[in-house]
mmCIF file of the C-alpha atoms, coordinates in Angstrom:
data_MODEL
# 
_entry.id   MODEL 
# 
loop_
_atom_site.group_PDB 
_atom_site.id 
_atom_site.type_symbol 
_atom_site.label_atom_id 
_atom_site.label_alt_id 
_atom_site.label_comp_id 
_atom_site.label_asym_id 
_atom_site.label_entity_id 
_atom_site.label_seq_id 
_atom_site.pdbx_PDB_ins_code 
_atom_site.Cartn_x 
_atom_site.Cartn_y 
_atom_site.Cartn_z 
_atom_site.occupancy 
_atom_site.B_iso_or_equiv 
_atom_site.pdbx_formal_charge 
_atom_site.auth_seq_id 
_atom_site.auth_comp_id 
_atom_site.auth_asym_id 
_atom_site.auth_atom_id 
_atom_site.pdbx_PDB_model_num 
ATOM 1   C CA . UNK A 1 1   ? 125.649 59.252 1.136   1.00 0.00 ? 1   UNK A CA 1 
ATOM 2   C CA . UNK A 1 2   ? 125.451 60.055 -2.594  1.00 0.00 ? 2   UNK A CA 1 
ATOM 3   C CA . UNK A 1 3   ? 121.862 61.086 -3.529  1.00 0.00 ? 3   UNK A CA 1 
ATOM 4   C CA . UNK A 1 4   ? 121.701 60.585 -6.651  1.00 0.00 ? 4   UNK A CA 1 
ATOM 5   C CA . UNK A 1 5   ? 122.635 56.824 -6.310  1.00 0.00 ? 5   UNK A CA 1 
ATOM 6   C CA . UNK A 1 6   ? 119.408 54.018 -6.202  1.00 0.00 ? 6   UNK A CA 1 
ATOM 7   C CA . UNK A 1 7   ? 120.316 51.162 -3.616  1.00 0.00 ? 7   UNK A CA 1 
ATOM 8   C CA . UNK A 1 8   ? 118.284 49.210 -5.210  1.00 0.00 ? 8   UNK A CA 1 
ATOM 9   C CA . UNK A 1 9   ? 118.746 46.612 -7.647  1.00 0.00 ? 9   UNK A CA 1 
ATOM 10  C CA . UNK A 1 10  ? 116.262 45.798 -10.204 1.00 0.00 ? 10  UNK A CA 1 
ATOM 11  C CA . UNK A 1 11  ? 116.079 42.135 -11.826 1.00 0.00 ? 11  UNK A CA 1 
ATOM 12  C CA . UNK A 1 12  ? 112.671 42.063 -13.248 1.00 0.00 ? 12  UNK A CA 1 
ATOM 13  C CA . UNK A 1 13  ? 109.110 44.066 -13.270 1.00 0.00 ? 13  UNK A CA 1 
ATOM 14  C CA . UNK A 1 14  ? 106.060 42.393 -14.720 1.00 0.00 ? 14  UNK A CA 1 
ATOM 15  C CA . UNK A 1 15  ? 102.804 44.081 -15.055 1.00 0.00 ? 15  UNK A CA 1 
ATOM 16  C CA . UNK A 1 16  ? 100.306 42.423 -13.092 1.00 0.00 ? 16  UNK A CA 1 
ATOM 17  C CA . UNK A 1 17  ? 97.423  44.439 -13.293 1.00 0.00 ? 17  UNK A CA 1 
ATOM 18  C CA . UNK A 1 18  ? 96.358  47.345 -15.965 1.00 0.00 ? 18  UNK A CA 1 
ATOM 19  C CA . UNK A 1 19  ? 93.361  49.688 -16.629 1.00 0.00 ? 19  UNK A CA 1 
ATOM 20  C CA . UNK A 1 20  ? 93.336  53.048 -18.299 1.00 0.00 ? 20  UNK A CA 1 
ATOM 21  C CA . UNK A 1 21  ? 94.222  54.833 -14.832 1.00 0.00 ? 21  UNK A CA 1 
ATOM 22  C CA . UNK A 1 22  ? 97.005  52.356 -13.268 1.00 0.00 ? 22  UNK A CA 1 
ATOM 23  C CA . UNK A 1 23  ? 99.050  49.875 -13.669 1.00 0.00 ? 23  UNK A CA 1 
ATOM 24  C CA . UNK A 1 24  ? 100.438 47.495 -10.758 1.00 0.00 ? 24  UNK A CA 1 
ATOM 25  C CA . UNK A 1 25  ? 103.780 46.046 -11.371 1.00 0.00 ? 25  UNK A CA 1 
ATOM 26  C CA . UNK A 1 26  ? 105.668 43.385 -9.109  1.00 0.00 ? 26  UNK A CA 1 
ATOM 27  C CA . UNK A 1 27  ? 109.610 43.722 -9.546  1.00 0.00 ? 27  UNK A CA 1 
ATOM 28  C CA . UNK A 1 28  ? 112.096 41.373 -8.061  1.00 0.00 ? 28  UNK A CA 1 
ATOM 29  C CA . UNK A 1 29  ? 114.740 43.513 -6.788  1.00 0.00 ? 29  UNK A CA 1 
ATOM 30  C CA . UNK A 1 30  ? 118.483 43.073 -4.569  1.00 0.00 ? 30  UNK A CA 1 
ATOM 31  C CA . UNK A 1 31  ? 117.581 45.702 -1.115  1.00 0.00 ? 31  UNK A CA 1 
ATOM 32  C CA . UNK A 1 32  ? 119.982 48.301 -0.363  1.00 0.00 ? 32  UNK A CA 1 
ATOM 33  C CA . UNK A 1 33  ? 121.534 45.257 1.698   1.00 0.00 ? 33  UNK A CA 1 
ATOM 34  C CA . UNK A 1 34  ? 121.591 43.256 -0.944  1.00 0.00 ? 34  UNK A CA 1 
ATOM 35  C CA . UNK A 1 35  ? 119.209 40.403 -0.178  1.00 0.00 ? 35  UNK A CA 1 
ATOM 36  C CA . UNK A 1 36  ? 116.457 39.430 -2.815  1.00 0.00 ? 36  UNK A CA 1 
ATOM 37  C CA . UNK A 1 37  ? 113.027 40.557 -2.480  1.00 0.00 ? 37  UNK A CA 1 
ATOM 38  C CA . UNK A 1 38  ? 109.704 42.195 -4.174  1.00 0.00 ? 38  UNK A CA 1 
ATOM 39  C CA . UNK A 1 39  ? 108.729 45.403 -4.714  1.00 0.00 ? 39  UNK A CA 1 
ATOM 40  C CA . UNK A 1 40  ? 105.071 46.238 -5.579  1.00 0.00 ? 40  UNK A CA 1 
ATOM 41  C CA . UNK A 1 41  ? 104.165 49.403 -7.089  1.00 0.00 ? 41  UNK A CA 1 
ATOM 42  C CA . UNK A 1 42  ? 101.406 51.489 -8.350  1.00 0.00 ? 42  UNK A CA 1 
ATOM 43  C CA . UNK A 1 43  ? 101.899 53.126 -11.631 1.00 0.00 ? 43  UNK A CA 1 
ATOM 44  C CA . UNK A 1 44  ? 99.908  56.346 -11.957 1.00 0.00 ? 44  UNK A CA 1 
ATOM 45  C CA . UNK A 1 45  ? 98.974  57.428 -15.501 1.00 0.00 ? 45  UNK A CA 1 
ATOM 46  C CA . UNK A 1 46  ? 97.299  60.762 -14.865 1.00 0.00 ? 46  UNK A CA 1 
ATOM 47  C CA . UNK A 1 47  ? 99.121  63.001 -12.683 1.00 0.00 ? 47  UNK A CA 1 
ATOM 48  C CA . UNK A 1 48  ? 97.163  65.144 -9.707  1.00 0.00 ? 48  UNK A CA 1 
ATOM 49  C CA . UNK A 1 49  ? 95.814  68.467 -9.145  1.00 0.00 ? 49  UNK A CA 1 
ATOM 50  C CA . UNK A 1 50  ? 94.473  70.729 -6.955  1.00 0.00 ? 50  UNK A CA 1 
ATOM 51  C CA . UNK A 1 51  ? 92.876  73.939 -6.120  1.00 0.00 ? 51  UNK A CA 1 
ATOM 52  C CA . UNK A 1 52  ? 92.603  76.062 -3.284  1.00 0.00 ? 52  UNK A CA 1 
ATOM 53  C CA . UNK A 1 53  ? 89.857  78.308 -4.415  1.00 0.00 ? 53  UNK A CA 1 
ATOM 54  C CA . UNK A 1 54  ? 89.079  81.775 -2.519  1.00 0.00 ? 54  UNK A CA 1 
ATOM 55  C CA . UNK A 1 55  ? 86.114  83.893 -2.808  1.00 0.00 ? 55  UNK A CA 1 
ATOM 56  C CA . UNK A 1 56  ? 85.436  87.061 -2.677  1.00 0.00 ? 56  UNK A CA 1 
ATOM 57  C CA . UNK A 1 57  ? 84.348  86.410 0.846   1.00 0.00 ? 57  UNK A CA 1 
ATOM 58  C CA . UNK A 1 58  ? 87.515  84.836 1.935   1.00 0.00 ? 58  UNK A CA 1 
ATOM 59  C CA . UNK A 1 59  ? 85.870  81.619 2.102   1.00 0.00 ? 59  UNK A CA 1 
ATOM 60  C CA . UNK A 1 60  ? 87.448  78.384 0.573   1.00 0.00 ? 60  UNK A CA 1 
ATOM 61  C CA . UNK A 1 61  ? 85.074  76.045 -1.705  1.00 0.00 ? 61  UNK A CA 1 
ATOM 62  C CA . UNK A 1 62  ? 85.468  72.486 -0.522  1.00 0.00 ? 62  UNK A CA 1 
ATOM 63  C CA . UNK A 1 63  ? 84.612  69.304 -2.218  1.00 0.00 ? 63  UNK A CA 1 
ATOM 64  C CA . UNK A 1 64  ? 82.268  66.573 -0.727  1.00 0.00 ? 64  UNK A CA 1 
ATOM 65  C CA . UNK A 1 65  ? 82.444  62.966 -1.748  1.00 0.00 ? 65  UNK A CA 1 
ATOM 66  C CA . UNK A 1 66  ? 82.128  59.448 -0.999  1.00 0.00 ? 66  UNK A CA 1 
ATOM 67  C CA . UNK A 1 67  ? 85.625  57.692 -1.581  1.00 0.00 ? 67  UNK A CA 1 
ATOM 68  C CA . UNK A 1 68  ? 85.422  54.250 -2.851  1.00 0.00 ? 68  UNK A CA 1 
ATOM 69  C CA . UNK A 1 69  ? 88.916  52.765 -1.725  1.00 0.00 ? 69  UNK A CA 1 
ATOM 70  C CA . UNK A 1 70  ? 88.499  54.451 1.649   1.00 0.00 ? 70  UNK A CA 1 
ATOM 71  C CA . UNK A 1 71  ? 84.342  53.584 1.945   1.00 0.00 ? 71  UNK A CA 1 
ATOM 72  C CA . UNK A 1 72  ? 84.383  56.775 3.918   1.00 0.00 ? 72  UNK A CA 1 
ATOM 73  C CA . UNK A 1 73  ? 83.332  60.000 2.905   1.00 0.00 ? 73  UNK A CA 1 
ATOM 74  C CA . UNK A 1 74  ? 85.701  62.881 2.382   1.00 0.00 ? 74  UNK A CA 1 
ATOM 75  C CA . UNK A 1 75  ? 85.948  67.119 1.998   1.00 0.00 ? 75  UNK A CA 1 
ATOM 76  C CA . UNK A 1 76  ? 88.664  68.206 -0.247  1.00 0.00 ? 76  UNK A CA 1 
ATOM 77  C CA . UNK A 1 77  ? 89.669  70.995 -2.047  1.00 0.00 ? 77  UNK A CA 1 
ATOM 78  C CA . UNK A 1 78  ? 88.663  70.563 -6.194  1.00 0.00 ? 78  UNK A CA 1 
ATOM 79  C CA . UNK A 1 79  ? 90.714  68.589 -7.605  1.00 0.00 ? 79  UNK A CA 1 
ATOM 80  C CA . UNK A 1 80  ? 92.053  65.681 -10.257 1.00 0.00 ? 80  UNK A CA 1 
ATOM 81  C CA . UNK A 1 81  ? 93.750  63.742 -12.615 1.00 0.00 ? 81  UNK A CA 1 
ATOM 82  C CA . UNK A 1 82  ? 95.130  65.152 -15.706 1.00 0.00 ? 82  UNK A CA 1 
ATOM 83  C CA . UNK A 1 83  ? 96.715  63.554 -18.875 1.00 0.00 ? 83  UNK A CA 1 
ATOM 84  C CA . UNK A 1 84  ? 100.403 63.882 -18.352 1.00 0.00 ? 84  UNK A CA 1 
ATOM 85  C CA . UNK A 1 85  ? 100.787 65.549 -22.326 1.00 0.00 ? 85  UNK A CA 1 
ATOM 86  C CA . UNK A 1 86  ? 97.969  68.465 -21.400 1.00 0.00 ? 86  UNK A CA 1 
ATOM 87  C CA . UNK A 1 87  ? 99.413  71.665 -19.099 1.00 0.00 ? 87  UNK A CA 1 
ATOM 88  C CA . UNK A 1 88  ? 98.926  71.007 -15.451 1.00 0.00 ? 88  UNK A CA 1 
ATOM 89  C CA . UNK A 1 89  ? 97.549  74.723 -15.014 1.00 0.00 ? 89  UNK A CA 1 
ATOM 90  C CA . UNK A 1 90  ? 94.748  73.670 -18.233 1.00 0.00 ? 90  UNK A CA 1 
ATOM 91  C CA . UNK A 1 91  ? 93.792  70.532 -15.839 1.00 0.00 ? 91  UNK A CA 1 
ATOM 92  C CA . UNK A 1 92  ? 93.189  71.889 -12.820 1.00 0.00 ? 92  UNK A CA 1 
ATOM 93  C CA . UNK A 1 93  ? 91.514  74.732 -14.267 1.00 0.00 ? 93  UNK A CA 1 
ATOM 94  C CA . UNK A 1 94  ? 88.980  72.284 -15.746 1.00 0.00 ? 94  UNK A CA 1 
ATOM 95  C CA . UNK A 1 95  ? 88.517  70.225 -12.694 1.00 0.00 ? 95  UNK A CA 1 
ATOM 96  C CA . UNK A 1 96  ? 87.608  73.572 -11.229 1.00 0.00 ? 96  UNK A CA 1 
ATOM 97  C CA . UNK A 1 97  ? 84.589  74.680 -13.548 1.00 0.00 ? 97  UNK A CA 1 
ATOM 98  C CA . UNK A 1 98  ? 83.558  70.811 -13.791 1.00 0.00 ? 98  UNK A CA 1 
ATOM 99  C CA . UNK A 1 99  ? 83.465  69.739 -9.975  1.00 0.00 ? 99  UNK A CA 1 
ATOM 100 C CA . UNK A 1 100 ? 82.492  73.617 -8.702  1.00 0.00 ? 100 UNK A CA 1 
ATOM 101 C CA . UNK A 1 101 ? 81.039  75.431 -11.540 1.00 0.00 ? 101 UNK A CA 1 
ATOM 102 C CA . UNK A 1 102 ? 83.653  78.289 -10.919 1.00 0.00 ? 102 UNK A CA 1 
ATOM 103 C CA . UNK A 1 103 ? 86.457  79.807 -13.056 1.00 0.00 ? 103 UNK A CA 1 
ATOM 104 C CA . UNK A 1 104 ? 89.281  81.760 -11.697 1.00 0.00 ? 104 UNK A CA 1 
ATOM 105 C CA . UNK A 1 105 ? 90.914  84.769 -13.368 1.00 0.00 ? 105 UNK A CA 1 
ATOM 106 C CA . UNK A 1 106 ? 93.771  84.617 -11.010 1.00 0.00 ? 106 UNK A CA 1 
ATOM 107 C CA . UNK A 1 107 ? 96.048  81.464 -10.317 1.00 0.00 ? 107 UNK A CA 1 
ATOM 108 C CA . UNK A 1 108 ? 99.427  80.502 -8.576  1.00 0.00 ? 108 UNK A CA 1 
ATOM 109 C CA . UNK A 1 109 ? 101.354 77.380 -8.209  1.00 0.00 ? 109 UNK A CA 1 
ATOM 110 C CA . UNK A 1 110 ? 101.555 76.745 -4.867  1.00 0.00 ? 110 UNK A CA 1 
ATOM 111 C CA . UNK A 1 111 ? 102.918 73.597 -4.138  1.00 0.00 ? 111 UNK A CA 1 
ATOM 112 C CA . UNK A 1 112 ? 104.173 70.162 -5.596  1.00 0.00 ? 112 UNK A CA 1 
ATOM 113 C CA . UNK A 1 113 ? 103.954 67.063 -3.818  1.00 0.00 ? 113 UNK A CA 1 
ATOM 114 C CA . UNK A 1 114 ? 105.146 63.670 -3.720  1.00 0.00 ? 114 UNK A CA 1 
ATOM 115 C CA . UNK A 1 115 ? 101.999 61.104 -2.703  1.00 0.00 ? 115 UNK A CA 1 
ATOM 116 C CA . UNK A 1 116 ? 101.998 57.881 -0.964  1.00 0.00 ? 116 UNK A CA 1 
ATOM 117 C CA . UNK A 1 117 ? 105.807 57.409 -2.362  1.00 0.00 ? 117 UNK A CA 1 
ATOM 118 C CA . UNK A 1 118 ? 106.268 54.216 -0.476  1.00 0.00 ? 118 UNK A CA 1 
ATOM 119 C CA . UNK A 1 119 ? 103.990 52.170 -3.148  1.00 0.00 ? 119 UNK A CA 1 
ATOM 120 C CA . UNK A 1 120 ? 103.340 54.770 -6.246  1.00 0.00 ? 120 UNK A CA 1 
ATOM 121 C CA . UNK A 1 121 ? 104.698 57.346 -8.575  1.00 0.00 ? 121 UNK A CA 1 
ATOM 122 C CA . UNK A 1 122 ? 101.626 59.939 -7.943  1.00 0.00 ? 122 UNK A CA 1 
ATOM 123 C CA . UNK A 1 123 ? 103.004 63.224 -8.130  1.00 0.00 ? 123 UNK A CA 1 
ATOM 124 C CA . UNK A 1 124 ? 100.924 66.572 -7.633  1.00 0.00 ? 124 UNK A CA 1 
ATOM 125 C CA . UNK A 1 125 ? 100.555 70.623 -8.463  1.00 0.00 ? 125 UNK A CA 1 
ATOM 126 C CA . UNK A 1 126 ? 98.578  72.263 -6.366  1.00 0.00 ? 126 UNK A CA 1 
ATOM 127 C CA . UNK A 1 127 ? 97.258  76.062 -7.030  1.00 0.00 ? 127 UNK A CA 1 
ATOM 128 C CA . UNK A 1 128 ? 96.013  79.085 -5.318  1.00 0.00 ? 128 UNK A CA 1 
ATOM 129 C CA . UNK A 1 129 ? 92.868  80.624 -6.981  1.00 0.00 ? 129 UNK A CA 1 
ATOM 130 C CA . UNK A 1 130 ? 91.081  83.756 -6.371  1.00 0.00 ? 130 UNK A CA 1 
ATOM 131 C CA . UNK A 1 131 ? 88.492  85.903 -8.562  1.00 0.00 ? 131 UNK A CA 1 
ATOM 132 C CA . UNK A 1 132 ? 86.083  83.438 -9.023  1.00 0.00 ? 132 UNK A CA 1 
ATOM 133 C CA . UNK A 1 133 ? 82.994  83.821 -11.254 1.00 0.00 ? 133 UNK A CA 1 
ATOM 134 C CA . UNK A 1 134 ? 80.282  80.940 -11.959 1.00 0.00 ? 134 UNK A CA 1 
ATOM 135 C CA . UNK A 1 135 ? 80.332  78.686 -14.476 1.00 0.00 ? 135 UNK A CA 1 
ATOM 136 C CA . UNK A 1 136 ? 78.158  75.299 -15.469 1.00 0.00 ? 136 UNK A CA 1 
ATOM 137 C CA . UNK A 1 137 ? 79.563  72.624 -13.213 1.00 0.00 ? 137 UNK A CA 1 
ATOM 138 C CA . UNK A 1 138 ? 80.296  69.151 -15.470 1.00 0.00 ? 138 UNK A CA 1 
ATOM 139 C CA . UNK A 1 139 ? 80.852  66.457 -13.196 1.00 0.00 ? 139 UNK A CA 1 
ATOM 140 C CA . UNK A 1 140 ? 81.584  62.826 -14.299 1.00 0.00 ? 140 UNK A CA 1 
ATOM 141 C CA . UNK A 1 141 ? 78.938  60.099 -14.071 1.00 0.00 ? 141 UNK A CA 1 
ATOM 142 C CA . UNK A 1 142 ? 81.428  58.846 -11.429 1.00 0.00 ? 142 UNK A CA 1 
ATOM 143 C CA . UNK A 1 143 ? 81.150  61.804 -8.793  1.00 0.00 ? 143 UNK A CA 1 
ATOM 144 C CA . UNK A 1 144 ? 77.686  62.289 -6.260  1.00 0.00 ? 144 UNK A CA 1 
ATOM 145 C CA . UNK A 1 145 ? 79.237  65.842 -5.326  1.00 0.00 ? 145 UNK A CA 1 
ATOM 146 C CA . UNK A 1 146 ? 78.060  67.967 -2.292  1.00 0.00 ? 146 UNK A CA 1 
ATOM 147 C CA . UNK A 1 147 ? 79.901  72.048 -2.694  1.00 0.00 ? 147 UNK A CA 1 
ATOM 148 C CA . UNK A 1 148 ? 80.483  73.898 0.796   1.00 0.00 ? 148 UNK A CA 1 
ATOM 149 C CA . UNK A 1 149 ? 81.908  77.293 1.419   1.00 0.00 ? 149 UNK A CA 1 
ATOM 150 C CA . UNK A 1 150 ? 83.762  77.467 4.321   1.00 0.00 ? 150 UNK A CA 1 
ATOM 151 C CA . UNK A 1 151 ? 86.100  80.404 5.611   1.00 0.00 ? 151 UNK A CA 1 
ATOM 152 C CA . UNK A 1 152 ? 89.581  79.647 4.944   1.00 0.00 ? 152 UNK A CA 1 
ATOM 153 C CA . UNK A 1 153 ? 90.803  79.250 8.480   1.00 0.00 ? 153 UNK A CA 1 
ATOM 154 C CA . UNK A 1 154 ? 87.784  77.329 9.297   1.00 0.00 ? 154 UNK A CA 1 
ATOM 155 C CA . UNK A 1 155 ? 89.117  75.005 6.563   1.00 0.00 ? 155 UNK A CA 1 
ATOM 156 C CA . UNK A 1 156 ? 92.295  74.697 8.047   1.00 0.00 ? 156 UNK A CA 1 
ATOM 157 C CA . UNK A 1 157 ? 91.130  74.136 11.852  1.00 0.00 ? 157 UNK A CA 1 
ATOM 158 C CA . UNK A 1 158 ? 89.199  71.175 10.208  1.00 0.00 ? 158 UNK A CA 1 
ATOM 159 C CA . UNK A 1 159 ? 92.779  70.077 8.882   1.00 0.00 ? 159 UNK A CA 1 
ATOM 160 C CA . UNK A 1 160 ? 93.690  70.588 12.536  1.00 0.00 ? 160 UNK A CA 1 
ATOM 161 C CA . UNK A 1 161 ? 90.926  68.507 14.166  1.00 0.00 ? 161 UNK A CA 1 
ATOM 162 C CA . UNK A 1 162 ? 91.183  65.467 11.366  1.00 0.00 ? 162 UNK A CA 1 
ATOM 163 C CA . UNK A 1 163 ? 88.352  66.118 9.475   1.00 0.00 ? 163 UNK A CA 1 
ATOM 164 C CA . UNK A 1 164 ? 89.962  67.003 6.135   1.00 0.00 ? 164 UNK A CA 1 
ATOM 165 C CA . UNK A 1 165 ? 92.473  63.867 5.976   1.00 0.00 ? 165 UNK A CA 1 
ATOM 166 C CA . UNK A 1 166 ? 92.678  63.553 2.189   1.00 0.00 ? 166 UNK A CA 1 
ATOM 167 C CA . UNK A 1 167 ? 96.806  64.611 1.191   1.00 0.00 ? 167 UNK A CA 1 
ATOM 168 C CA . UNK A 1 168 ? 96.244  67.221 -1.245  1.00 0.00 ? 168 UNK A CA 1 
ATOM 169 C CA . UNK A 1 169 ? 93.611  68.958 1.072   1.00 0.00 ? 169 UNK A CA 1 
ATOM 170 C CA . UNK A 1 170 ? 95.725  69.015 3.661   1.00 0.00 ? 170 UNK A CA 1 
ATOM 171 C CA . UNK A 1 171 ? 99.216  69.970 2.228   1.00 0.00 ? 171 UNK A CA 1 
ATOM 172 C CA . UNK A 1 172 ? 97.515  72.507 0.188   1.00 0.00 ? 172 UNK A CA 1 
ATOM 173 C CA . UNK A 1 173 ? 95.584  74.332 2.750   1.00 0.00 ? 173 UNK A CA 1 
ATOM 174 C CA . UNK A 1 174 ? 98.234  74.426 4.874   1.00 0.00 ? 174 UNK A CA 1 
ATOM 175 C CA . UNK A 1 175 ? 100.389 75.747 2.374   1.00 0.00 ? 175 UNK A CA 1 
ATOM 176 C CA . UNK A 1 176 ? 98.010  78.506 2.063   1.00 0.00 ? 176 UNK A CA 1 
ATOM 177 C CA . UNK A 1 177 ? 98.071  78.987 6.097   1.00 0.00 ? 177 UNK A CA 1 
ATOM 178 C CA . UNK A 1 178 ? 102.303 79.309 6.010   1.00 0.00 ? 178 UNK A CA 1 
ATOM 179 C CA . UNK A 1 179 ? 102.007 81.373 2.938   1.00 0.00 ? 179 UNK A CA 1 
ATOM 180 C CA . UNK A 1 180 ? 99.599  83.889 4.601   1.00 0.00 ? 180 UNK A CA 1 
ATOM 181 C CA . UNK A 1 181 ? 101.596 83.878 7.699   1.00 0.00 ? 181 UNK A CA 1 
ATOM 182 C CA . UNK A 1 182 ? 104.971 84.509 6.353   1.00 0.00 ? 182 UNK A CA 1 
ATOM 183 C CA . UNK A 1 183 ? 103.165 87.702 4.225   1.00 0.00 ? 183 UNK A CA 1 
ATOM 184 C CA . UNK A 1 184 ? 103.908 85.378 0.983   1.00 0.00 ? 184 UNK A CA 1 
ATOM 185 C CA . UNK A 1 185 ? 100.083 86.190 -0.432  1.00 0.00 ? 185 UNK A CA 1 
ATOM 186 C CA . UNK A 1 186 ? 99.239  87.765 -3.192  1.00 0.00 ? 186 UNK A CA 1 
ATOM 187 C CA . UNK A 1 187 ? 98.065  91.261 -1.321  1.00 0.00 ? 187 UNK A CA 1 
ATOM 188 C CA . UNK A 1 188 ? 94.662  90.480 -2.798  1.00 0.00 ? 188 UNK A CA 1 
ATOM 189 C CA . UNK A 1 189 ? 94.289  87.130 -1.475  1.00 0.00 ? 189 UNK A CA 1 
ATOM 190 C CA . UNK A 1 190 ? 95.424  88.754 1.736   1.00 0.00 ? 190 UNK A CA 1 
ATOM 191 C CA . UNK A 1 191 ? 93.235  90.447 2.274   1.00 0.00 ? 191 UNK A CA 1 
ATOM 192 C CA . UNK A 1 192 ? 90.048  88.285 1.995   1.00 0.00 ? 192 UNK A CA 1 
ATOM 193 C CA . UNK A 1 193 ? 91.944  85.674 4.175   1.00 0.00 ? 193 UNK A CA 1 
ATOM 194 C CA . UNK A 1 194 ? 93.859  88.516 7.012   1.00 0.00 ? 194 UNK A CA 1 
ATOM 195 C CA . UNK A 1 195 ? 93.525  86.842 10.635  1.00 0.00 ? 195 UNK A CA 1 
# 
């Protein structure tokens, strides 16, 4: 199978919904079989960030919120949307110091992921960050925000048991977890993290 070759078949997109985050847009399309259908998709302006921040106690600061599509709460790591013409590293370091109140001297791209790719174009960069100093926290009229501290691996049982569900969180932290276990760490990080 070639790769690099889309089954698909596009006739027509129309917008059918647009604010300054998304836009939806139904296309009429041929399936990889051929047969006429719709597509609906999820354009994502911004593109995603996170941050897996460690302090100096090996702990990892989580994010507490209330998620309106989901009505359910959620803990996270920090993280974001970014304008897609500002660095990805300049984002996420914002999104740090306004959800957190913490700056980071050290960071590391850890991962890139693909999310919900069955109905949008959301794509993520996810960081490692470790000597952390305080900072005023900023967050938007839009976020109630609790902050916890939780040791890392405490942070990734909850991934484990369900109770951090939310796609960045999860990839990230667990990213973290194969990192540490493979001795990929930076020796620093290690260290405040070591089993």
């Amino acid at each position: 199978m070639d790769e690099t070759k889309n089954p698909w078949t596009k006739i027509s997109r129309a917008a059918v919904y647009e604010n300054q985050w998304i836009r939806v847009d139904h296309h009429e399309v041929l399936s990889p079989a051929g047969n006429p259908t719709i597509y609906g998709t999820v354009h994502i302006k911004s593109y995603a960030t996170g941050v897996v921040p460690i302090d100096e106690a090996g702990n990892v600061i989580l994010v507490g919120q209330y998620r309106f599509p989901l009505d359910a709460y959620s803990w996270e790591i920090p993280e974001g949307g970014g304008a897609r013409d500002v660095p990805v590293l300049e984002t996420v370091q914002r999104e740090l110091r306004e959800e957190c109140g913490v700056v980071a001297r050290n960071w590391l791209e850890i991962l890139g992921v693909d999310l919900s790719n069955s109905v949008t174009d959301e794509r993520a960069t996810t960081f490692l960050a470790w000597d952390l100093s305080e900072a005023p926290a900023q967050p938007d009229d839009t976020e109630q925000l609790q902050i916890a501290r939780v040791p890392f691996w405490e942070a990734v049982a909850r991934v484990k048991r369900g109770e951090i569900r939310d796609s960045i969180s999860v990839a990230s932290l667990l990213r973290v977890a194969l990192m540490a276990l493979q001795d990929e760490l930076p020796p620093e990080v290690a260290k405040l993290i070591a089993v």
